[in-house]
C-alpha positions in Angstrom: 0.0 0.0 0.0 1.5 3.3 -0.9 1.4 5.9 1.9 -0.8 9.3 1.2 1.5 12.3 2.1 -1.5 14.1 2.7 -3.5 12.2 5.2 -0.9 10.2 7.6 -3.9 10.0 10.4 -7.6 9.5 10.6 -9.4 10.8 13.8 -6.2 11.2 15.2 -5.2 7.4 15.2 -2.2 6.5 13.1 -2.4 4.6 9.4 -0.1 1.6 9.4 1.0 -0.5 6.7 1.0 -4.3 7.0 4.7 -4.9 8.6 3.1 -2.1 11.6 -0.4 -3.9 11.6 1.6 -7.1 12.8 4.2 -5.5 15.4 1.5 -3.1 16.8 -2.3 -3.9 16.3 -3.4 -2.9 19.6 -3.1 0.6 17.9 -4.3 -0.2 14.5 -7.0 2.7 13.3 -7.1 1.5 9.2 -5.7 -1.7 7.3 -6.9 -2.7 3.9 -9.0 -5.4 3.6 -5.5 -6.4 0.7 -3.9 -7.6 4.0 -5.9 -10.9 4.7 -3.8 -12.4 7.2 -4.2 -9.7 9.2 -8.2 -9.4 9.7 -8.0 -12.3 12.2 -5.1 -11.1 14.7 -7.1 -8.2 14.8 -11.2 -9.5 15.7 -9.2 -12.1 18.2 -6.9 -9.2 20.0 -8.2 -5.6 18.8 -11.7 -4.5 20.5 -11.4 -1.2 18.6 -10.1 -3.2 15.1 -10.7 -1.4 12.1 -10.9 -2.9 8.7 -10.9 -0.8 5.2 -13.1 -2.6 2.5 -12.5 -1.8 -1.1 -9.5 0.8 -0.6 -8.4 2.4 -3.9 -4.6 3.0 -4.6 -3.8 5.9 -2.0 -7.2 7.2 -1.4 -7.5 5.9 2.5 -10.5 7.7 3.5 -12.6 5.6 0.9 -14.5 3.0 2.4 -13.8 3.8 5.9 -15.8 1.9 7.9 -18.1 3.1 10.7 -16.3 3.1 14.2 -17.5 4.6 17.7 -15.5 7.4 16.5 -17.8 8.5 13.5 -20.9 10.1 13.1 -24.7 9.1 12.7 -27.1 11.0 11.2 -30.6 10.8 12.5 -33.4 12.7 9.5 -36.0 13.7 11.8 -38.5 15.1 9.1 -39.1 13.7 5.8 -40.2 16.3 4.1 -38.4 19.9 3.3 -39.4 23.8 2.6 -36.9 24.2 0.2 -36.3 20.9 -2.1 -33.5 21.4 -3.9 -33.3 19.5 -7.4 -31.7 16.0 -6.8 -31.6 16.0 -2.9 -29.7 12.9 -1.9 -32.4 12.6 0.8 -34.9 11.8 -1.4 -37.1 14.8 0.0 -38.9 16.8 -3.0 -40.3 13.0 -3.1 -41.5 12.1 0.5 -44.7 12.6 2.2 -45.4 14.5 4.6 -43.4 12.4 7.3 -42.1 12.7 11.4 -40.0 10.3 13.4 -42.5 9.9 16.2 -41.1 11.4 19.2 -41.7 8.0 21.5 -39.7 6.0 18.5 -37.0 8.4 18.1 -35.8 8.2 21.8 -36.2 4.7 21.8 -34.2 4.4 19.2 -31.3 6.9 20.9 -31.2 5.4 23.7 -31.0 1.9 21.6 -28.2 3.3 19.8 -26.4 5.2 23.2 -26.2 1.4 24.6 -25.0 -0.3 21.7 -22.3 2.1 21.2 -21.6 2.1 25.0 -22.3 6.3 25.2 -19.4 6.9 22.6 -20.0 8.5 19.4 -17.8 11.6 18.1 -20.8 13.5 15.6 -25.0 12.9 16.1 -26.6 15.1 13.2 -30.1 16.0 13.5 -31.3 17.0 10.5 -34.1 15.4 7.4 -35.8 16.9 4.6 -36.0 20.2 7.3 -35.7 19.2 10.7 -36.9 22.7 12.2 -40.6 21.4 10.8 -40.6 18.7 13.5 -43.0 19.7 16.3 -40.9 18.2 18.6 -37.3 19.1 17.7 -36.4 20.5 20.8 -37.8 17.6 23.2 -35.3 15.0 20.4 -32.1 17.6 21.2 -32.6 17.5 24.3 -33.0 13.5 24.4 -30.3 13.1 21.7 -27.7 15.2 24.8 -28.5 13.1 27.6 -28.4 9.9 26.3 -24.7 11.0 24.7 -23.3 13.4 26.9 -20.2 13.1 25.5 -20.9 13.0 21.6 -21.0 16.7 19.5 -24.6 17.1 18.8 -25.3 19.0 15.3 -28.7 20.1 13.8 -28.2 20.4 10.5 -31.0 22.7 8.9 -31.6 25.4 5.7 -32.1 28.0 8.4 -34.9 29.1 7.0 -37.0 28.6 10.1 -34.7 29.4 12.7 -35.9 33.5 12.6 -39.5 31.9 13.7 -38.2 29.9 16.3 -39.3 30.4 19.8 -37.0 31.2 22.9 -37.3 27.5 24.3 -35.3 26.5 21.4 -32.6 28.9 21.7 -32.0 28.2 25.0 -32.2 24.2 24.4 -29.0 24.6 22.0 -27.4 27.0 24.8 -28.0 24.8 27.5 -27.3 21.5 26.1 -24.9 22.9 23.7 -26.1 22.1 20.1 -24.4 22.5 17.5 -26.1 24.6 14.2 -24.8 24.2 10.8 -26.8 25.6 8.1 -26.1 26.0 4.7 -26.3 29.2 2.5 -28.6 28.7 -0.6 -29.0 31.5 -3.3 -32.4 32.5 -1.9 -34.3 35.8 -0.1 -32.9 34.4 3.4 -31.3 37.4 6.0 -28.6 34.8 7.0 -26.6 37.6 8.6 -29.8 38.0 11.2 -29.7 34.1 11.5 -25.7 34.5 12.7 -26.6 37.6 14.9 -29.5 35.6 16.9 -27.3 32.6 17.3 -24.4 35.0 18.6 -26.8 36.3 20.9 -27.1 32.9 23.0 -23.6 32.0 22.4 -24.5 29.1 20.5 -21.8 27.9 18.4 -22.6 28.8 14.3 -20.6 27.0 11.7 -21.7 27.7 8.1 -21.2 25.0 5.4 -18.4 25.8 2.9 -17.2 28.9 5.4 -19.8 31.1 4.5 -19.6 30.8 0.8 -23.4 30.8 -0.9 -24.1 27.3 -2.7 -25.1 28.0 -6.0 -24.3 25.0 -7.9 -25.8 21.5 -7.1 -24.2 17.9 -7.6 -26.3 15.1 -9.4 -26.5 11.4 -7.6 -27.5 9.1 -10.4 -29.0 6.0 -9.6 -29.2 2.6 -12.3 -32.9 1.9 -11.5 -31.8 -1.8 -13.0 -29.3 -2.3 -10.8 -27.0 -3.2 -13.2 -23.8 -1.5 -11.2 -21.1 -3.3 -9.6 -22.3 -3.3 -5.9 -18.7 -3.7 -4.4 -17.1 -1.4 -6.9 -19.4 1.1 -5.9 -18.9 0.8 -2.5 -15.4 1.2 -2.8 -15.9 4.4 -4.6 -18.8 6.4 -2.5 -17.5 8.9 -0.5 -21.3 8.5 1.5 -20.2 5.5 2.6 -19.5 6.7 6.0 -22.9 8.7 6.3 -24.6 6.3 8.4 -28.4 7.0 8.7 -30.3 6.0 11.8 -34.1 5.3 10.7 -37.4 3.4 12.1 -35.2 1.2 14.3 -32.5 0.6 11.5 -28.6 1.3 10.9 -28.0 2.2 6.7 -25.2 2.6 5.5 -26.2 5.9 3.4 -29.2 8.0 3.4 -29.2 6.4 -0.6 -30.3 3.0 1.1 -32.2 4.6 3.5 -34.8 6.9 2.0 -34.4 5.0 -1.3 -37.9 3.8 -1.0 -39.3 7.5 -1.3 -38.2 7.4 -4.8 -40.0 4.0 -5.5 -43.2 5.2 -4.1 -43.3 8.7 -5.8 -42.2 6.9 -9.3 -43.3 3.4 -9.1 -40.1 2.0 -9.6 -38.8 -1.1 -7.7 -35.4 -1.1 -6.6 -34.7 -3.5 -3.3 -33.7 -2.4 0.1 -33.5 -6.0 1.6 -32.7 -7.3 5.1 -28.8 -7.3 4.3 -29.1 -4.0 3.3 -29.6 -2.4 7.0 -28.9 -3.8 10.8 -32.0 -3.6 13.2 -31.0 -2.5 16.4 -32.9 -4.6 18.5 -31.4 -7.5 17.2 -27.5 -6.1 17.9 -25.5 -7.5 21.0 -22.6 -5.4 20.9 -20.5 -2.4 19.2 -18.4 -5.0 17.5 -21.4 -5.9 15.3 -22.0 -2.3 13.8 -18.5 -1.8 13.1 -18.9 -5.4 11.0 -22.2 -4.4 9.3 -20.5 -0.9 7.8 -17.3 -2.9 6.6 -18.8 -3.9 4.0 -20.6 -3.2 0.6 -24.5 -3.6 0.3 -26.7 -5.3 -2.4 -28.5 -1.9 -2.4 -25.5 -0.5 -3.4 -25.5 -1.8 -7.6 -28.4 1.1 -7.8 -25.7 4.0 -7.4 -23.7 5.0 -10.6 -20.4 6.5 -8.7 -18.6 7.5 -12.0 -21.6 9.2 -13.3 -21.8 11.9 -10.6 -21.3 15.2 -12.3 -21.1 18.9 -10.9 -21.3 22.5 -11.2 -25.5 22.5 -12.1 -27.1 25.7 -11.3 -29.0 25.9 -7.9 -32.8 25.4 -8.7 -36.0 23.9 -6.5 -37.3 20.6 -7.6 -40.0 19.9 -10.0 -40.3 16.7 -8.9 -39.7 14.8 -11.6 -37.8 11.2 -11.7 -35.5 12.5 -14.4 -33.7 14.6 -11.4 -32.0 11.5 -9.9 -31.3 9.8 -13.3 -28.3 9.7 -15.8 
């Protein structure tokens, strides 16, 4: 494996080449899924192993597996208020849709004992989160059940100017993160920044400030016709893990693909190897197995067909949005 110059650690845990994974696997973070001999010294000896599926040439970050030092996201809302063409949520597509508040901290607290408390990033976000009616009582649940974990809400900030003093002061006091990114619309996002300084609630705006005005297109191979394992090893939303209904997914792609079959009638599978149910998880160890490695679910995503730079617009809705 040749070393990358440019990225020597990952979550501050060193990259090792196979001679290092031998001498020193207690403190193994990465090792490519190339060095078989190694996969076994580390599930017998290594309760924090780490395995790389799928690594390609020097790009170590792809296919990094889930680990207790990752992040979940949790999408709270299924619908949004803005729908931006080709949301990789699926949103411009979904009902009318939120995680009941009962099931959602059920499903935290699930989570919190699997993962023994420890998770680096929990985003709370959807379609647009702030339309939850119960968004603060979730933040709230989502801090005590990981007191240790950063806590983001994720959000278009278009609803944060209506939002009442409870919520300000739940982000204050149980310090919630707010990221929010700028979209080319009639938004006062400098007002947004003011309020949040106000309460001293730490503001971080998606690509530093800068206004999005392009858009990315996700293709999917409604056949399914794509090399599952090839595009694993290529997705660089490998690592978004998506807590859902009770469920682990790999990607929000796996999990809110069935809002695309529902709006458009077409039938690609999300089967039972294609998520891990969390009631039926005994430990940590299992999670970090289930991420490892590529889905079924993933021969619907055309990796070399994502293109760029396509002007900001709102969705029409249409099926040709998330097509080739």
């Amino acid at each position: 494996m040749r070393e990358n110059p440019s990225r020597k650690t990952i979550a501050d845990k060193p990259v090792y080449n196979y001679q290092q994974c031998i001498k020193d696997k207690n403190n193994i973070f990465i090792v490519s899924s190339h060095f078989k001999g190694v996969i076994d010294i580390l599930e017998k000896d290594n309760n924090n192993y780490i395995i790389l599926e799928g690594i390609q040439d020097t790009s170590l970050y792809k296919g990094l597996i889930y680990t207790n030092k990752q992040y979940i996201v949790m999408d709270i809302v299924g619908h949004c208020n803005l729908n931006y063409k080709g949301c990789g949520h699926f949103s411009p597509t979904a009902d009318k849709y939120f995680y009941c508040i009962d099931e959602a901290k059920r499903d935290l607290q699930s989570l919190s004992n699997i993962l023994e408390g420890q998770l680096k990033k929990l985003r709370i976000m959807g379609g647009e989160p702030l339309l939850h009616p119960n968004v603060v009582d979730i933040l709230r649940f989502a801090r005590e059940v990981f007191p240790q974990t950063n806590v983001v809400l994720i959000t278009n900030g278009t609803l944060l100017l209506k939002q009442e003093v409870e919520f300000w002061n739940a982000l204050k006091d149980n310090n919630i993160e707010l990221f929010i990114t700028k979209y080319p619309i009639n938004f006062d996002y400098d007002a947004v920044e003011y309020k949040a300084s106000q309460y001293n609630i730490n503001l971080i705006f998606d690509t530093r400030g800068q206004v999005i005005k392009t858009l990315l297109k996700f293709p999917l191979d409604i056949e399914g016709k794509q090399n599952a394992a090839l595009s694993y090893s290529k997705c660089k939303a490998v690592n978004c893990v998506n807590l859902f209904e009770g469920k682990l997914y790999q990607c929000p792609t796996s999990c809110h693909l069935n809002r695309f079959n529902k709006k458009f009638g077409t039938n690609m599978q999300v089967g039972e190897g294609d998520y891990l149910e969390l009631d039926k998880v005994n430990d940590k160890k299992e999670v970090f197995k289930f991420i490892s490695t590529y889905k079924q679910v993933c021969k619907y995503c055309m990796i070399d067909k994502i293109t760029y730079d396509h002007p900001f617009s709102i969705s029409k809705k249409e099926k040709e949005e998330w097509l080739p």
